[in-house]
N, C-alpha and C positions, 0 to 999 in steps of 0.2 A: 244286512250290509254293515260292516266296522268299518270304520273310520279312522286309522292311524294317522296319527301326524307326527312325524318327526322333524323332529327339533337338530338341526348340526350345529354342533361342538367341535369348537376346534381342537383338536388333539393334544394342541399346546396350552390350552386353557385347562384341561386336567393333566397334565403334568407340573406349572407353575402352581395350583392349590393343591398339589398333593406332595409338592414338595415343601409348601408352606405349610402345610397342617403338621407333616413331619418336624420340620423343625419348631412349631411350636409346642410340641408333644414331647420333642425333645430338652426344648427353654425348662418347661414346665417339673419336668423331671430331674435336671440338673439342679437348678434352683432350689426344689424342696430338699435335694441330698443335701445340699451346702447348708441349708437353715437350721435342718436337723437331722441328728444322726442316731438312732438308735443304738443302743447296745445289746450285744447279743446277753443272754442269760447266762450264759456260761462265762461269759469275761470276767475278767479280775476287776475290771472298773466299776459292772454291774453290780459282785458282792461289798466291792467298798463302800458304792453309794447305797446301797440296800443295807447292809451294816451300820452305816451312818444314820440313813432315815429312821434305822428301830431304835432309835434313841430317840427320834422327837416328843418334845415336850420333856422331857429331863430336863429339869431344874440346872442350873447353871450353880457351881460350886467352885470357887476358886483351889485348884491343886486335885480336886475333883477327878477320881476315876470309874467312878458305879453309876449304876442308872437312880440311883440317890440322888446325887449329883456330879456332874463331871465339868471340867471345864474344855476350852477348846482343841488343845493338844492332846487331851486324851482322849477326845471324839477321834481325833484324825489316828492318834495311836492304835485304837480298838478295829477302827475301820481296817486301815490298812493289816493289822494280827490278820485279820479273815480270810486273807490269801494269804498267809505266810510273809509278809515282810513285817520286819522287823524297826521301830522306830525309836527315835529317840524320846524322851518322854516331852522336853519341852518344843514351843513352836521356834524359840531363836536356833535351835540344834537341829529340830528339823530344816529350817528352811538352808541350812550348808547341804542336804543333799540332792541328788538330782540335775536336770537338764533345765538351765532358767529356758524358759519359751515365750513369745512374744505373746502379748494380750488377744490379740486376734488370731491365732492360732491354740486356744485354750481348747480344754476338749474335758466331758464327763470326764471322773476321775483324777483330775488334773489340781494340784494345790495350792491356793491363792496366801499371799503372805500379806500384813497390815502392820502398819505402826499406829496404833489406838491410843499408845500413851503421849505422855508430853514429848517422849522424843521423835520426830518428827522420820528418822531414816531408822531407827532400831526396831527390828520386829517385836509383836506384841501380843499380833493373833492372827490365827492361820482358820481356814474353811477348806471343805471339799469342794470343786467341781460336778455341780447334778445336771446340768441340763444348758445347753448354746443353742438357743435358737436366733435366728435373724439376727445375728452379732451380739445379741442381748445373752449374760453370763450370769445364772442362777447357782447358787450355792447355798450349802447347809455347814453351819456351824457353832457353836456355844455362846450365845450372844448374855451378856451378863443381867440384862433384864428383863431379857423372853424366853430362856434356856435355849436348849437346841431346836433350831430354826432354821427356814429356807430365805433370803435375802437374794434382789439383786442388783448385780454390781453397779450398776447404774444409781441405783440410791444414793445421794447426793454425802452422805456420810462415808459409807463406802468407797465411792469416788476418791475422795479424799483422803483417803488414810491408806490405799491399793497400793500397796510397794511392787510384788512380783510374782510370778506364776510359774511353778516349777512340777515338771515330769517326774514321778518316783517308777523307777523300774521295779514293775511286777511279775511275779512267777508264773 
């Protein structure tokens, strides 16, 4: 002899958790897109920051364009040649082109502009765009006493000296 027992459910008790599991499945998924975003392998972003990272550890050289030594404009120079565009050699030349964009709308590939020296609004050094997770903005650039480095923006140095963030249209 079996013994079933069944249990009733109200029908609207699995329709309210399975609409709430969907939306949390949904929360969950949206969230992680906005924190981080991949880039695909074939993007222009991807080879500029891959172009830029095979330089790390290069010695920092002021005027600097080899893996000798380079300084920061001509990380970002070299980078950007790897998809065909074409830059100016220094960072105040580069940072006249492009789409300025607001700080929390930065994205991989994206180029952050700094005034390091004593003039407090004139550019002085520039970084790539590697990585926006959770609003937090990681970049790689020719730092004059680590060589080429990944830094982020949040470092209380950086902070400070962050002028602007500009789009360069890629091919």
């Amino acid at each position: 002899m079996k013994l079933i027992i069944e249990i009733p459910l109200k029908r609207s008790y699995f329709s309210f958790a399975s609409h709430l599991l969907v939306c949390i499945i949904a929360l969950l998924l949206l969230g992680s897109c906005k924190g981080s975003r991949r880039l695909a392998n074939s993007s222009p972003e991807f080879t500029i920051i891959q172009t830029a990272k095979s330089y790390s550890g290069t010695p920092y050289r002021y005027g600097g364009t080899t893996r000798s030594g380079i300084d920061c404009s001509a990380l970002v120079f070299h980078s950007f040649a790897a998809v065909g565009v074409n830059l100016p050699r220094t960072s105040t030349e580069q940072s006249k082109l492009g789409e300025k964009v607001p700080l929390n709308s930065a994205r991989p590939g994206d180029v952050l502009f700094f005034a390091t020296g004593k003039k407090k609004k004139e550019v002085s050094h520039t970084g790539i765009v590697t990585e926006v997770k959770n609003k937090e903005v990681r970049f790689i650039h020719a730092s004059t006493s680590r060589g080429v480095t990944e830094d982020y923006l949040s470092n209380s140095y950086w902070t400070k000296a962050f002028l602007f963030v500009k789009r360069l249209e890629t091919k």
